[in-house]
SERO-4910 file (N, C-alpha, C, O; in steps of 0.05 Angstrom, whole numbers):
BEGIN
 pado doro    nc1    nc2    nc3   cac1   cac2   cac3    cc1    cc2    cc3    oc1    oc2    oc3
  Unk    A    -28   -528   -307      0   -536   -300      7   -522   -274      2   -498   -270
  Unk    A     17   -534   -258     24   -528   -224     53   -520   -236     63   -527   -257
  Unk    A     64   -501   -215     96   -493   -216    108   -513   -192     96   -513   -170
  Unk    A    124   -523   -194    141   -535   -184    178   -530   -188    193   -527   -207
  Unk    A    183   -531   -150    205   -519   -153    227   -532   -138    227   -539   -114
  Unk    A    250   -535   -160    273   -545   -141    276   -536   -116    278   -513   -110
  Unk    A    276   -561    -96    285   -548    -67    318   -531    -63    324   -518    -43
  Unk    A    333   -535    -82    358   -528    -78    359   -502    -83    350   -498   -105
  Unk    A    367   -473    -67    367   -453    -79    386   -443    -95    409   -453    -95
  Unk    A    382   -422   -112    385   -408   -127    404   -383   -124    404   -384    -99
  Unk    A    416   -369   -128    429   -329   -130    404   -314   -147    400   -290   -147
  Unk    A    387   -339   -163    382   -316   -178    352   -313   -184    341   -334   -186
  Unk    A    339   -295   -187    318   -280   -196    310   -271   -217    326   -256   -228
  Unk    A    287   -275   -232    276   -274   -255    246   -252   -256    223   -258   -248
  Unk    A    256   -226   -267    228   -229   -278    214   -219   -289    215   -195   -294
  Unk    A    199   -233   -295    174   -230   -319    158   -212   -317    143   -203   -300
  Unk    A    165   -204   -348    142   -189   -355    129   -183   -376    138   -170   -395
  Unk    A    109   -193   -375     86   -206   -399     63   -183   -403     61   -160   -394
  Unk    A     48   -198   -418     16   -190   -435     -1   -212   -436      7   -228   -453
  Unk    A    -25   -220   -423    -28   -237   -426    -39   -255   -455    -36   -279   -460
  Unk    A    -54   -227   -476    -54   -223   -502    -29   -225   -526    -33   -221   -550
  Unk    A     -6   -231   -513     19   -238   -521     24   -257   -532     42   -268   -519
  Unk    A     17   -274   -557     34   -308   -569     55   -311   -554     60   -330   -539
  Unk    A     69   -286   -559    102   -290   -551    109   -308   -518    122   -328   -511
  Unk    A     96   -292   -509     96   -291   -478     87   -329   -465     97   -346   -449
  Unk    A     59   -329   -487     46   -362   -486     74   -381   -493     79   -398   -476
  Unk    A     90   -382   -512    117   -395   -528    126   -399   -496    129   -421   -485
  Unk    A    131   -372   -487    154   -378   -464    145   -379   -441    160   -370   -423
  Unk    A    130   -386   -437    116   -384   -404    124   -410   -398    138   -411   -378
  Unk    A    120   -433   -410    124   -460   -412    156   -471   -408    163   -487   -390
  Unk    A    174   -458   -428    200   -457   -418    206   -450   -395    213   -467   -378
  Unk    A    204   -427   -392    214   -410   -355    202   -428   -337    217   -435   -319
  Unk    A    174   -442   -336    174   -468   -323    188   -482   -313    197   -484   -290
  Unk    A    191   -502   -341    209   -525   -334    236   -517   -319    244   -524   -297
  Unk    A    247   -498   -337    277   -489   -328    275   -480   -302    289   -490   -285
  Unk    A    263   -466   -298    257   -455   -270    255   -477   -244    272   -479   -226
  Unk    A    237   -488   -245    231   -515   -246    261   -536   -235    271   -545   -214
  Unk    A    262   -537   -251    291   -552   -250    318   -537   -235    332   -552   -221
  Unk    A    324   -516   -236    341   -501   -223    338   -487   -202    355   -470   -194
  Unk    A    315   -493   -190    297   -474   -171    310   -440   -160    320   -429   -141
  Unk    A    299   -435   -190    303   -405   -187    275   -387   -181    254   -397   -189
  Unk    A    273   -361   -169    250   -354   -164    238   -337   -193    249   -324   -210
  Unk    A    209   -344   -189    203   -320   -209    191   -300   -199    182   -305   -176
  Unk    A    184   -274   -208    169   -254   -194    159   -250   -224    172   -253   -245
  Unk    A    126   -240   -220    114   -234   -236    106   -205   -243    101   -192   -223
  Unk    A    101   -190   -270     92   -160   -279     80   -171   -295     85   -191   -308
  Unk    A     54   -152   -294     42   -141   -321     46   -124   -340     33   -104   -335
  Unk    A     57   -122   -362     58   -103   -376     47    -96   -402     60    -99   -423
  Unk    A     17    -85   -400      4    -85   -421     11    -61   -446     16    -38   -441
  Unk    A      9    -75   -476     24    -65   -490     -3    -36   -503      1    -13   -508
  Unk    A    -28    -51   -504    -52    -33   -519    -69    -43   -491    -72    -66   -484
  Unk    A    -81    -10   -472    -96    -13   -443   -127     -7   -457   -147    -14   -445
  Unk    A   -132      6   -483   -163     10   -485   -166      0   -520   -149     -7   -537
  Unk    A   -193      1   -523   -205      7   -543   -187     22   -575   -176     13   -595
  Unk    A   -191     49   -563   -181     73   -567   -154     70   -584   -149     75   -608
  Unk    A   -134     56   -555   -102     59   -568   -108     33   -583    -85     27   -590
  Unk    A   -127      8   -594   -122     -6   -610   -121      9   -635   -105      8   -653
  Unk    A   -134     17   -632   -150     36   -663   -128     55   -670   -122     55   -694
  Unk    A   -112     76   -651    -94     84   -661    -66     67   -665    -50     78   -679
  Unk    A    -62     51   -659    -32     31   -658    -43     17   -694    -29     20   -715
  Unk    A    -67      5   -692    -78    -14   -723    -95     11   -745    -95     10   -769
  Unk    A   -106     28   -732   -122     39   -749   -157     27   -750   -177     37   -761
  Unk    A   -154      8   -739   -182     -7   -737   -184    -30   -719   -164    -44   -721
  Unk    A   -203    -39   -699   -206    -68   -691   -206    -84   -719   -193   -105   -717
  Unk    A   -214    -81   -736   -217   -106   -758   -194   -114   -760   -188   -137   -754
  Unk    A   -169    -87   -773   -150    -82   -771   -123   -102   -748   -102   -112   -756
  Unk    A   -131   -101   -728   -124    -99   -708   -119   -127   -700    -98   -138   -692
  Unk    A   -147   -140   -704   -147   -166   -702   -131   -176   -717   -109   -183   -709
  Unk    A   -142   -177   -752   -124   -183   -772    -85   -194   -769    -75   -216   -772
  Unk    A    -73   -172   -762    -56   -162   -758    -39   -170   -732    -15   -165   -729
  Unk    A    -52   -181   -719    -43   -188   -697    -44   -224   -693    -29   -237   -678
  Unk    A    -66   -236   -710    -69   -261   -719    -41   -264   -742    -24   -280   -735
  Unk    A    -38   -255   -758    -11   -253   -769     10   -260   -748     22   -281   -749
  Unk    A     14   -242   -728     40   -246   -710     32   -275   -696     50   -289   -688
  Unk    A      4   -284   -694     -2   -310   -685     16   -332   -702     30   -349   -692
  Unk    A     12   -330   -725     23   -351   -737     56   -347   -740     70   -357   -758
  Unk    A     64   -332   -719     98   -331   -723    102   -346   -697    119   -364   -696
  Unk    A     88   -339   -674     88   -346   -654     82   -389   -658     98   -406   -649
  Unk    A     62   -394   -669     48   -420   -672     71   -427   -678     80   -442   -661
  Unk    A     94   -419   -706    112   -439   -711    142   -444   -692    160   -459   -700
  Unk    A    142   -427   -666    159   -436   -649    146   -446   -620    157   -444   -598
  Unk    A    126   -455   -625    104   -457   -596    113   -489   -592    107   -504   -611
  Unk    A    120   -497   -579    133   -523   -569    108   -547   -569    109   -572   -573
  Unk    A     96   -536   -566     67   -556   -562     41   -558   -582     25   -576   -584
  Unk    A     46   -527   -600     29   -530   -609      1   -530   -617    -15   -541   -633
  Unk    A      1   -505   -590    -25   -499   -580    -43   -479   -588    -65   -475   -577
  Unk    A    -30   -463   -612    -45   -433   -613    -64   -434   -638    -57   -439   -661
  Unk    A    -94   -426   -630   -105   -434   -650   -117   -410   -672   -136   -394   -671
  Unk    A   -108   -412   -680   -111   -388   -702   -136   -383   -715   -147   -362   -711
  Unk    A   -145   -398   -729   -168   -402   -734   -192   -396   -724   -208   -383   -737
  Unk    A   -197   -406   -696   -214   -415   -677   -218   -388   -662   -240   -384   -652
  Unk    A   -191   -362   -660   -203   -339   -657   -201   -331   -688   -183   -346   -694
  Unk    A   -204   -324   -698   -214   -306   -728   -242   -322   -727   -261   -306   -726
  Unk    A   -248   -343   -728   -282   -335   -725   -300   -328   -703   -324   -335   -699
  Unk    A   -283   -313   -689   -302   -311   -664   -304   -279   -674   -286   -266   -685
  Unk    A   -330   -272   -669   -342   -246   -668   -337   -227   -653   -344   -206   -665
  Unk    A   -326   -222   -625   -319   -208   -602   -298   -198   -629   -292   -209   -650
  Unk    A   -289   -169   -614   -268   -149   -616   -242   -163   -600   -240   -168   -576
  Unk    A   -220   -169   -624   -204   -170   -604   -187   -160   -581   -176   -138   -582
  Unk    A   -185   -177   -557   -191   -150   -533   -159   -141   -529   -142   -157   -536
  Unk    A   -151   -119   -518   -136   -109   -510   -126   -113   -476   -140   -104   -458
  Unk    A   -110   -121   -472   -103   -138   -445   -110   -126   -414   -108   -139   -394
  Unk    A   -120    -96   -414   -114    -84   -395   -135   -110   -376   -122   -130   -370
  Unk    A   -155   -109   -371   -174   -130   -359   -163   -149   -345   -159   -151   -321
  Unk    A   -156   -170   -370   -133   -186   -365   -111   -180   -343   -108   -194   -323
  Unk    A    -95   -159   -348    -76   -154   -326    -94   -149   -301    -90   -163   -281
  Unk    A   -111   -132   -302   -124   -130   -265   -132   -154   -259   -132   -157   -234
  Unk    A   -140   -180   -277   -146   -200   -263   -118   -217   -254   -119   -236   -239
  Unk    A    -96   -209   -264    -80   -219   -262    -68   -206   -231    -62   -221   -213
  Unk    A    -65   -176   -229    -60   -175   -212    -79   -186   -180    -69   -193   -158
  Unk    A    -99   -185   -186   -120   -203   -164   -112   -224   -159   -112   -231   -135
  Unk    A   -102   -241   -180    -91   -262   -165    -67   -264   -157    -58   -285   -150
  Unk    A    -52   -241   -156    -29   -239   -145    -38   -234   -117    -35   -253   -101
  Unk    A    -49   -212   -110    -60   -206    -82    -75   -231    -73    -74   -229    -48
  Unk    A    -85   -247    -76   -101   -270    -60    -80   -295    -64    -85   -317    -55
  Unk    A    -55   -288    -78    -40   -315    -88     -7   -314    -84      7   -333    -77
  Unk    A      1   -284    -92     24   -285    -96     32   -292   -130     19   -293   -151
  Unk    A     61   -297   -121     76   -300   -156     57   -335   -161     40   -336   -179
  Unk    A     60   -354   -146     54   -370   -157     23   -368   -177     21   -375   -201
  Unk    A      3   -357   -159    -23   -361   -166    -27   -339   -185    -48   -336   -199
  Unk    A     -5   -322   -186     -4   -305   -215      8   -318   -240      3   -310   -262
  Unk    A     21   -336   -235     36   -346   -258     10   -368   -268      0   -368   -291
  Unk    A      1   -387   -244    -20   -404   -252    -39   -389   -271    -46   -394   -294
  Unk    A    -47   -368   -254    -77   -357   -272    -71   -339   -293    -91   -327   -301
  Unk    A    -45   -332   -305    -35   -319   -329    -38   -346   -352    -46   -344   -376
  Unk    A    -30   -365   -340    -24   -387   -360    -59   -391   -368    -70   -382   -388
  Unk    A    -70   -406   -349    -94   -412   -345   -112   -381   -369   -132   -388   -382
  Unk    A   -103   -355   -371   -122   -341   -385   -108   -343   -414   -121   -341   -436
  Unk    A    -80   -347   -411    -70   -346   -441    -79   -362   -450    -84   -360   -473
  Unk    A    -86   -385   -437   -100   -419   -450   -125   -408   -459   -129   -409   -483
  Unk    A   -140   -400   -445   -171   -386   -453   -173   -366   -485   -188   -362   -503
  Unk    A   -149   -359   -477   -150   -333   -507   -129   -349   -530   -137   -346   -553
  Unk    A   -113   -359   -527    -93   -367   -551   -105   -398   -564   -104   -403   -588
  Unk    A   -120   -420   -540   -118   -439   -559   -151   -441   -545   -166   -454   -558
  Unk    A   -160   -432   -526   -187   -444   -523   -212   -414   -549   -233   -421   -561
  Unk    A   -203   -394   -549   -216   -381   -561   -234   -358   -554   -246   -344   -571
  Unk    A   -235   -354   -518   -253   -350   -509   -246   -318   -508   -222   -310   -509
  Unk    A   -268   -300   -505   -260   -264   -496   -256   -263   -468   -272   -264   -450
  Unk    A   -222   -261   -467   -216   -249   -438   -212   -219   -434   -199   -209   -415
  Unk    A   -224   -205   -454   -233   -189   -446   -262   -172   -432   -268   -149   -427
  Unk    A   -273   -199   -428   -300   -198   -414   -295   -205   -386   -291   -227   -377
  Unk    A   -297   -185   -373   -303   -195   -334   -310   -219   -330   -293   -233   -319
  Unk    A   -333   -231   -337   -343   -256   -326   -330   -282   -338   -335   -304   -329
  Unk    A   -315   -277   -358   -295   -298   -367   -279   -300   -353   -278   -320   -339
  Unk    A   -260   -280   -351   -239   -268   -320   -246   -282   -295   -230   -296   -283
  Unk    A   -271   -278   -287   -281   -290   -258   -285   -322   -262   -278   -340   -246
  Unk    A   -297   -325   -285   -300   -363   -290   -271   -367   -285   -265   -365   -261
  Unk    A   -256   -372   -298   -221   -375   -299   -209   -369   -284   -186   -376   -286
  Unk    A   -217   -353   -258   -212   -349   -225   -213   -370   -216   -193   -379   -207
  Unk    A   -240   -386   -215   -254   -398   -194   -248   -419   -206   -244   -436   -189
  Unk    A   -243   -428   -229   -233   -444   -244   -200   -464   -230   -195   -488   -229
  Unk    A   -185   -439   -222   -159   -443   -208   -164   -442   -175   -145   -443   -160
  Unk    A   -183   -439   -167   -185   -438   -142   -193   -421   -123   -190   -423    -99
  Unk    A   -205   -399   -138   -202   -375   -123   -236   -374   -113   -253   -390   -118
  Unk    A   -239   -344    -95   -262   -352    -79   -260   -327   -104   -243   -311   -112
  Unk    A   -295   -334   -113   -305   -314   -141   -312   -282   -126   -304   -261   -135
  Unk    A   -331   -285    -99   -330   -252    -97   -297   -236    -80   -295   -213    -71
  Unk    A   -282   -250    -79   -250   -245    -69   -248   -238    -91   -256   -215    -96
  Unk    A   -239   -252   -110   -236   -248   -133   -245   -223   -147   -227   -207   -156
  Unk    A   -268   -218   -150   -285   -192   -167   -276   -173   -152   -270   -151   -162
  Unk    A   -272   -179   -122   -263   -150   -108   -243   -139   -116   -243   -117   -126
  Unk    A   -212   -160   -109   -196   -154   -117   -187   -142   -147   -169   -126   -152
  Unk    A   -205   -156   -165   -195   -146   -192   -210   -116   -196   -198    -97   -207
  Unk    A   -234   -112   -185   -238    -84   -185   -238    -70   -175   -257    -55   -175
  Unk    A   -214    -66   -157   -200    -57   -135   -189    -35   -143   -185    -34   -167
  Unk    A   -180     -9   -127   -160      3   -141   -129     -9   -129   -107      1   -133
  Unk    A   -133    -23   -119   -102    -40   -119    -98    -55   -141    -75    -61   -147
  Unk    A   -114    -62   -153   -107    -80   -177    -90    -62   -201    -71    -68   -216
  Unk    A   -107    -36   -197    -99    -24   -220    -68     -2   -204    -49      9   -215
  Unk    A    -73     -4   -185    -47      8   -181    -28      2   -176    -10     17   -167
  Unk    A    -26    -30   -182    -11    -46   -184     -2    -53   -210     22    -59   -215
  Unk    A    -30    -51   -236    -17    -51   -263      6    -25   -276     24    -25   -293
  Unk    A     -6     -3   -254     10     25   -263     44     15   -256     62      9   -272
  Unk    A     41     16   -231     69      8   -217     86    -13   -237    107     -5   -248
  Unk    A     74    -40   -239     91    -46   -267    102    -39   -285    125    -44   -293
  Unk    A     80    -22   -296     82    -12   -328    104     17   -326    117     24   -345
  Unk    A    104     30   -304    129     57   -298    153     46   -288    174     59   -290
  Unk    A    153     14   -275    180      0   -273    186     -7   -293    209     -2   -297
  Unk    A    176    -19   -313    182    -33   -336    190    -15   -353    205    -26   -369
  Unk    A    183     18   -358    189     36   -372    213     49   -360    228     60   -376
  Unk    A    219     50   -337    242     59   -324    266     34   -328    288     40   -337
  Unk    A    262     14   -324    281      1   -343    284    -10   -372    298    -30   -376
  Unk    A    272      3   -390    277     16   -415    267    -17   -427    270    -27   -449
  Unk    A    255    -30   -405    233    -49   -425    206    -46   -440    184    -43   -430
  Unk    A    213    -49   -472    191    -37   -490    174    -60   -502    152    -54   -512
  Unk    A    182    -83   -503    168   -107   -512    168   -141   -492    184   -150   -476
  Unk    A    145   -152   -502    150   -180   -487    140   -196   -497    120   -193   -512
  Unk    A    155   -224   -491    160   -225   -454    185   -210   -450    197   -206   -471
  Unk    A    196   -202   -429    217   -198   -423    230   -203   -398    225   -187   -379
  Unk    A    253   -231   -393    261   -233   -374    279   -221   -365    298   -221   -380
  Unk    A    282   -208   -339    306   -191   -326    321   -206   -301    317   -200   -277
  Unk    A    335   -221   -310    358   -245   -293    377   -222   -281    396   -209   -291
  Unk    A    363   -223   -247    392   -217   -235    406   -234   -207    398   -253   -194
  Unk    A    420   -226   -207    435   -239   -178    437   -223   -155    455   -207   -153
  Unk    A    416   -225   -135    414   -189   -120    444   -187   -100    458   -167    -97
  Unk    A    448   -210    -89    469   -213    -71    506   -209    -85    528   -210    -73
  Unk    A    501   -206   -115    524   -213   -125    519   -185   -137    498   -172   -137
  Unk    A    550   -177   -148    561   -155   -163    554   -158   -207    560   -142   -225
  Unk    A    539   -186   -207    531   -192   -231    516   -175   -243    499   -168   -227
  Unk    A    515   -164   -265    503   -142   -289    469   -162   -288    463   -185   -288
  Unk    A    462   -148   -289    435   -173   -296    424   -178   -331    417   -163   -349
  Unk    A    425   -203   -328    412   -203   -360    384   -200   -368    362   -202   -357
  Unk    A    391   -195   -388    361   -189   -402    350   -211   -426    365   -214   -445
  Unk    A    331   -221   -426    324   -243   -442    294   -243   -460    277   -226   -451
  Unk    A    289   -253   -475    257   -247   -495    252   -277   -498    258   -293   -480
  Unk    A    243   -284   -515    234   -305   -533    254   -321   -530    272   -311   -543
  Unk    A    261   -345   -519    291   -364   -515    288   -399   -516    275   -410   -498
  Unk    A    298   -412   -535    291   -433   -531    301   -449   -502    318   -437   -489
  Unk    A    288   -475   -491    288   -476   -466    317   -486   -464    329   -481   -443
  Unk    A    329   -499   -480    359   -520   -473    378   -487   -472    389   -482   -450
  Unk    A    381   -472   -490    391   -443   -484    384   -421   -459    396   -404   -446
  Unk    A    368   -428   -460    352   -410   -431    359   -422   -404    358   -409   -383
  Unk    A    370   -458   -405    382   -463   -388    405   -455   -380    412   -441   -360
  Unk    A    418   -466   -400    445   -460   -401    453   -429   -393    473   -425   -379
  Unk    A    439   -413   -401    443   -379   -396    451   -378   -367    473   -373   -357
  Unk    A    431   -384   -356    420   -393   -336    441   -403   -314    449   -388   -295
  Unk    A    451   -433   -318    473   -445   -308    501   -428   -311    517   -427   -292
  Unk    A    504   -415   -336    520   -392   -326    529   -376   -312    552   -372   -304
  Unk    A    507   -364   -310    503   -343   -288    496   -353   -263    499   -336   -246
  Unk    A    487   -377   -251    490   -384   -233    519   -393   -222    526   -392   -199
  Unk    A    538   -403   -247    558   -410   -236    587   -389   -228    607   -391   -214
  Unk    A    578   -372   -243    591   -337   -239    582   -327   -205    597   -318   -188
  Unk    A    551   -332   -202    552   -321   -165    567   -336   -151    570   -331   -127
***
């Protein structure tokens, strides 16, 4: 899915900040789209990974078995508000890989921010959530990461550079200490502001799209 954007501008600013290991985040990526889309508001993109190793899976679940388990659960909360219908539940519980923990994911994400910007970050966030939520595949493997690069367009050794860059990762830090400095602890989480206007900025999660408009049109009609 390409982002497409109203030529008419906007007051306002959105933004995101996801996991790409997130149901939640998959539900709403699709919304902020369209709406976006339609109102041509900008988005800016963060990573904000919730579990970065191994390690903190095991202490957050007590186990990868655990872990997986448990987190396929929140899959099927996610599946029953997923607009499309896409998350396949199943199709990961029999896959054998450990389920991965996003940090990976985010450096590839930020790579394609550096070779792309917001757009080609939003493309290739979508494009990996598709890989992990309904296609099944471990994006927590590098060379899955790099297929799903080159997949969207990208030049593959640009790509590998950038994602194992220390800009990549010091770009995931920088998120994750903004996102904690504004006292965001879960996602997705949208942060709607109006930079030019005296408007409070809103804060948004999980939102159906006809409400998320409307929010939206609100606050645009307040700047």
């Amino acid at each position: 899915m390409t982002l497409q954007i109203n030529k008419s501008a906007s007051p306002l600013v959105i933004d995101f900040y996801h996991d790409v290991v997130c149901g939640w985040c998959y539900v709403m990526s699709p919304r902020l789209r369209q709406v976006t889309g339609e109102l041509g508001i900008q988005v800016r993109h963060h990573t904000f990974v919730l579990q970065d190793s191994r390690e903190q899976m095991v202490q957050v679940f007590g186990s990868m078995e655990r872990a997986k388990s448990e987190i396929l659960g929140h899959w099927k909360a996610c599946a029953k508000q997923d607009d499309a219908q896409r998350i396949n539940i199943e199709g990961m519980r029999a896959q054998s890989f450990e389920y991965p923990n996003g940090l990976a994911a985010a450096l590839a994400c930020q790579a394609a921010h550096m070779l792309g910007g917001d757009i080609a970050h939003w493309n290739y966030f979508d494009a990996v959530q598709r890989a992990h939520l309904t296609e099944s595949r471990n994006i927590g493997d590098a060379e899955t990461l790099t297929e799903i690069a080159v997949s969207q367009g990208c030049d593959r050794d640009a790509f590998t550079q950038a994602m194992t860059g220390e800009s990549a990762a010091q770009r995931v830090q920088a998120d994750r200490i903004q996102a904690m400095q504004l006292g965001i602890r879960s996602i997705p989480t949208l942060l709607v502001s109006s930079p030019d206007t005296n408007i409070p900025p809103l804060r948004l999660q999980t939102t159906p799209a006809e409400l998320l408009k409307s929010r939206l049109q609100d606050m645009m009609q307040a700047a």
